[in-house]
C-alpha positions as CSV (number, residue, x, y, z in Angstrom):
1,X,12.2,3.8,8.9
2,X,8.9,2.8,7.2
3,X,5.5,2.5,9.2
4,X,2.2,2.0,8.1
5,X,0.2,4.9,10.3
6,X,1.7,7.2,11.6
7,X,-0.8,8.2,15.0
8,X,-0.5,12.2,15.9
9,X,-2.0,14.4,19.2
10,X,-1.4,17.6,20.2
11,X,-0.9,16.2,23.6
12,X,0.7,13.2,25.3
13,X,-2.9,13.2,27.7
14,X,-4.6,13.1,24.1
15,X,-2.8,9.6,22.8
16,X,-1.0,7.6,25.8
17,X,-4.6,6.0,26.6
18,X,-5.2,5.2,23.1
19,X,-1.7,3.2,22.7
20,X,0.3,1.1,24.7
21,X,3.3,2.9,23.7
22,X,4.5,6.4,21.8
23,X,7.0,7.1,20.1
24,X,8.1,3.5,19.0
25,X,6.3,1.0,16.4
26,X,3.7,-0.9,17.9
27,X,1.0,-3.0,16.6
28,X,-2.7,-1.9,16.4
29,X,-5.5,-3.1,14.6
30,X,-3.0,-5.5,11.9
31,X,-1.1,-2.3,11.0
32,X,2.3,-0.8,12.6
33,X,1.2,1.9,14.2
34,X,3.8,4.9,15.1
35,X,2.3,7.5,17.7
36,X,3.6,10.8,18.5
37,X,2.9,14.1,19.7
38,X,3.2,17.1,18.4
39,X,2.3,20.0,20.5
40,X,0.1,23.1,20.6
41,X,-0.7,25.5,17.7
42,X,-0.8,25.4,14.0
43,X,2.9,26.2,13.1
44,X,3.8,24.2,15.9
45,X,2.1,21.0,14.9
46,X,2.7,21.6,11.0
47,X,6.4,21.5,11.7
48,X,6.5,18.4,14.0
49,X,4.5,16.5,11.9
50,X,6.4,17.3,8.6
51,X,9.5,15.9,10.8
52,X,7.6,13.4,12.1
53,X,6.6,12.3,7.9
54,X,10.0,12.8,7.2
55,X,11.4,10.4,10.2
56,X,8.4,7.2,10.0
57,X,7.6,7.4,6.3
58,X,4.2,6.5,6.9
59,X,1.4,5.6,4.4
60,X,-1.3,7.4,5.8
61,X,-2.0,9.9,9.3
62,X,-4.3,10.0,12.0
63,X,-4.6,12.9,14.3
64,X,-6.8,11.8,17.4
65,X,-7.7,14.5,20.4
66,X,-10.0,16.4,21.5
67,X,-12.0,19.3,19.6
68,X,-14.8,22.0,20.8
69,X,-18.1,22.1,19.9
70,X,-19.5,25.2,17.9
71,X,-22.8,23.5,16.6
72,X,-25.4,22.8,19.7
73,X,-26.5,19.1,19.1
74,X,-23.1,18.0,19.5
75,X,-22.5,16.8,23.1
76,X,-19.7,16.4,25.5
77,X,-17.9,12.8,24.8
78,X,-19.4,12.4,21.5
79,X,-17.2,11.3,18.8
80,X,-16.9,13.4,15.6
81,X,-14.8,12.5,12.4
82,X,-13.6,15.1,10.3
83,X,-14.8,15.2,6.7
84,X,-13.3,18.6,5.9
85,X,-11.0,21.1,8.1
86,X,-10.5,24.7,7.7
87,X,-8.3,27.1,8.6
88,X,-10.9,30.3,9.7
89,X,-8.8,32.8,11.8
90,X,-6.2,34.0,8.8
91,X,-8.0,37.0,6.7
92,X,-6.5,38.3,4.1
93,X,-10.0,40.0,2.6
94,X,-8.3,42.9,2.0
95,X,-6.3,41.0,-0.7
96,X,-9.2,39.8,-2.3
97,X,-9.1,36.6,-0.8
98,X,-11.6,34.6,1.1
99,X,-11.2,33.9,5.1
100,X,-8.6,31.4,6.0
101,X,-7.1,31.3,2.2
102,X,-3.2,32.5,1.9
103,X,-0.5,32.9,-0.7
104,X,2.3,30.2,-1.2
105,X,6.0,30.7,-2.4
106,X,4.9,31.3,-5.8
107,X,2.2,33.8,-4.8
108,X,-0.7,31.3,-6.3
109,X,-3.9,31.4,-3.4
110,X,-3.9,28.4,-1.1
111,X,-6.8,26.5,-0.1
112,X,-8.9,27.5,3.1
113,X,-9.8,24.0,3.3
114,X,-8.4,20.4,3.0
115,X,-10.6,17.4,2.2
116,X,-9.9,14.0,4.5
117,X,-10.0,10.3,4.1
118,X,-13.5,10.4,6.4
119,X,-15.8,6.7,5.8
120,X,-18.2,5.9,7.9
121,X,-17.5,4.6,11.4
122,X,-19.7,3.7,14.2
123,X,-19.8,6.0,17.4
124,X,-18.7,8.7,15.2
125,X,-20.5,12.0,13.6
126,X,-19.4,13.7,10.6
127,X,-18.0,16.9,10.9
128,X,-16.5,20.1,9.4
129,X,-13.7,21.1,11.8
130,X,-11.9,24.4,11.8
131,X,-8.7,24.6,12.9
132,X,-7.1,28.1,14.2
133,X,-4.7,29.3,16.4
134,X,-7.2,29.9,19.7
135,X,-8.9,28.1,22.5
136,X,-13.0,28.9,21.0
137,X,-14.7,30.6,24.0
138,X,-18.1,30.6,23.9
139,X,-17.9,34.9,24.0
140,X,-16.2,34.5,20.9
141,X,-18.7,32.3,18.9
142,X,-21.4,34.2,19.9
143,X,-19.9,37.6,18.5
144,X,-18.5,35.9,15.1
145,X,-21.5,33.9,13.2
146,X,-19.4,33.5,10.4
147,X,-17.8,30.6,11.9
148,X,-21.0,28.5,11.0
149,X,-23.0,30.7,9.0
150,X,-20.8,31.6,6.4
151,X,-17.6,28.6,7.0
152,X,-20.3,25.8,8.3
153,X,-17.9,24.6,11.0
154,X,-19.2,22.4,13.5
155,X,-16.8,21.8,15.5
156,X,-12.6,23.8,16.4
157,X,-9.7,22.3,17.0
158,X,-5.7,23.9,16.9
159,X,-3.9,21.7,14.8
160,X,-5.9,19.8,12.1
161,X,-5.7,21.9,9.4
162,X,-1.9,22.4,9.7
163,X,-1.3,19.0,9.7
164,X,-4.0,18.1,6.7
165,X,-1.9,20.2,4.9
166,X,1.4,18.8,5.7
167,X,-0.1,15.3,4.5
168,X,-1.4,16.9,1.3
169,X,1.4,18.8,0.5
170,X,3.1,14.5,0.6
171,X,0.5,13.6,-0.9
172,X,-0.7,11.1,1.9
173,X,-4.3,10.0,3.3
174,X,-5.6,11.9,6.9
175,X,-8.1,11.4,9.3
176,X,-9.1,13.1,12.1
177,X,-11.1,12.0,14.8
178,X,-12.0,13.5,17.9
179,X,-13.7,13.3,21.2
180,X,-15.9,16.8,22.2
181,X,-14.3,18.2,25.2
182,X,-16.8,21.4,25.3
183,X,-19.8,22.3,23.9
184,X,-21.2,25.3,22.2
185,X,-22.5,26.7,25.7
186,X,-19.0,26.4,26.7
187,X,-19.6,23.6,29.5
188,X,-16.6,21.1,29.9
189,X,-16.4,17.8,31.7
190,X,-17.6,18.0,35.2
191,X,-14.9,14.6,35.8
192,X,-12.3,15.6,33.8
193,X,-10.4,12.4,34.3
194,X,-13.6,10.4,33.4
195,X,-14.0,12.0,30.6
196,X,-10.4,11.0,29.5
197,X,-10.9,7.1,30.4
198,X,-14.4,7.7,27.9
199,X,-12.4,9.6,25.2
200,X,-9.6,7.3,25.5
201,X,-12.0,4.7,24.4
202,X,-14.1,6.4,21.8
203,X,-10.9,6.8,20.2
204,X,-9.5,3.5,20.3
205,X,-12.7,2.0,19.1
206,X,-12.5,4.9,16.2
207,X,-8.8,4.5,15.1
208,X,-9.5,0.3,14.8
209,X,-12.2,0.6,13.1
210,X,-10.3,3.2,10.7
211,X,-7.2,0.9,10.4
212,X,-9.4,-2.7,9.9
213,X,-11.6,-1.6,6.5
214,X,-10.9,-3.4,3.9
215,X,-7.7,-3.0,2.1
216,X,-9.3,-1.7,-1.1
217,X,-11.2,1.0,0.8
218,X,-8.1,1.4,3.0
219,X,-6.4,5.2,3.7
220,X,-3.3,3.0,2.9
221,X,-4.1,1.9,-0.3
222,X,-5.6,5.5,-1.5
C-alpha cells in the first residue's frame, strides 16, 4: 500500500479532531492522507512509525500534537512548527560526546539533532523542539538552563525526534507541527476540552496549508 502522507500523533485525542477518519486512506487537502497513532515515548513512537513507513509507503510524514513551552513568549494554543528537533535527555559526555548525541551499529556518533521540511505557514511560529523521554515540569526547566542556553530549545515534546529520525534514516520529508498545551510557567488549559476543539483546528488549518504548497516546493517532491 502506497499513500501520499502518512499523518502521525502520539495520541488518538491528538489526531481524531484533525481527520475524519484513522487508520484508513482518506482525502485531505488533494493528497491521500493515512493517519495513525503511535503512542507515548521515544522508542515507542520510533518503532510504530518505522512499522507504520514500512506498511503505507508514504512520501513524506507529519507528526501533529501537542508540545510544552520552555521559551516564555510562547502562549497556550499557539501553533509552533518545528524547524529542528533534538534529542536533549541522552548524555554520553563522559564519552566525549555532546548532549543528546549516541553511537550507531558501526560505532560512528549520531546526530543530536534532525533538520525538518519547515516553510512558512500562517498561524504558526518557528521552533526548535526537543524531544526526550519526560513530561518537562516547570521544576525541571528551572534547575537545567542548558535546555535553552546551551541546546536553544523552545519548546519539548516525547516523540519528535524519534520519529525525525525514522524518516531520515528512509530518507523521507517530516514536519512537525504542534499546538502549546503548557507554558514555561507550567500553566495548562483551564478548559481542557476547549483547548482541544482550538488545537484541533490550528492543526487542521496547519497540515492544509503544509499539504496545498505548490508541488515544486512540496515535502513530496523533496
Amino acid at each position: 500500500m502506497k499513500t501520499d502522507v502518512l499523518v502521525l500523533g502520539a495520541t488518538k485525542q491528538e489526531l481524531e479532531g484533525v481527520l475524519t477518519k484513522l487508520g484508513e486512506p482518506i482525502v485531505f487537502a488533494g493528497c491521500e492522507v493515512v493517519g495513525l497513532t503511535l503512542g507515548v515515548g521515544k522508542v515507542q513512537s520510533a518503532l510504530a512509525a518505522l512499522q507504520a513507513i514500512q506498511t503505507h509507503a508514504p512520501s513524506s510524514v507529519v507528526l501533529l500534537g501537542y508540545a510544552g513551552a520552555i521559551d516564555a513568549s510562547l502562549a497556550i494554543g499557539e501553533g509552533i512548527l518545528a524547524t529542528q528537533v533534538v534529542q536533549y535527555d541522552l548524555d554520553l559526555r563522559a564519552f566525549g560526546l555532546q548532549r543528546g548525541q549516541t553511537f550507531d551499529e558501526h560505532s560512528k556518533v549520531v546526530a543530536s539533532k534532525v533538520d525538518l521540511f519547515a516553510p512558512a505557514l500562517s498561524g504558526f511560529k518557528p521552533v526548535v523542539l526537543g524531544t526526550a523521554d519526560r513530561f518537562l515540569l516547570r521544576s525541571y526547566r528551572e534547575q537545567n538552563p542548558y535546555l535553552s542556553e546551551e541546546l536553544g530549545l523552545q519548546a519539548s515534546d516525547m516523540e519528535g525526534f524519534a520519529v525525525a529520525r525514522a524518516c531520515r534514516m528512509l530518507a523521507l520529508p517530516f514536519s512537525i507541527l504542534k499546538v502549546v498545551s503548557d507554558d514555561a510557567l507550567g500553566r495548562r488549559p483551564k478548559d481542557f476540552k476547549r483547548f482541544v476543539r482550538q488545537a484541533d483546528e490550528s492543526l487542521r488549518m496547519g497540515l492544509a496549508q503544509l499539504l496545498e504548497l505548490p508541488r515544486e516546493k512540496s515535502p513530496t517532491s523533496l
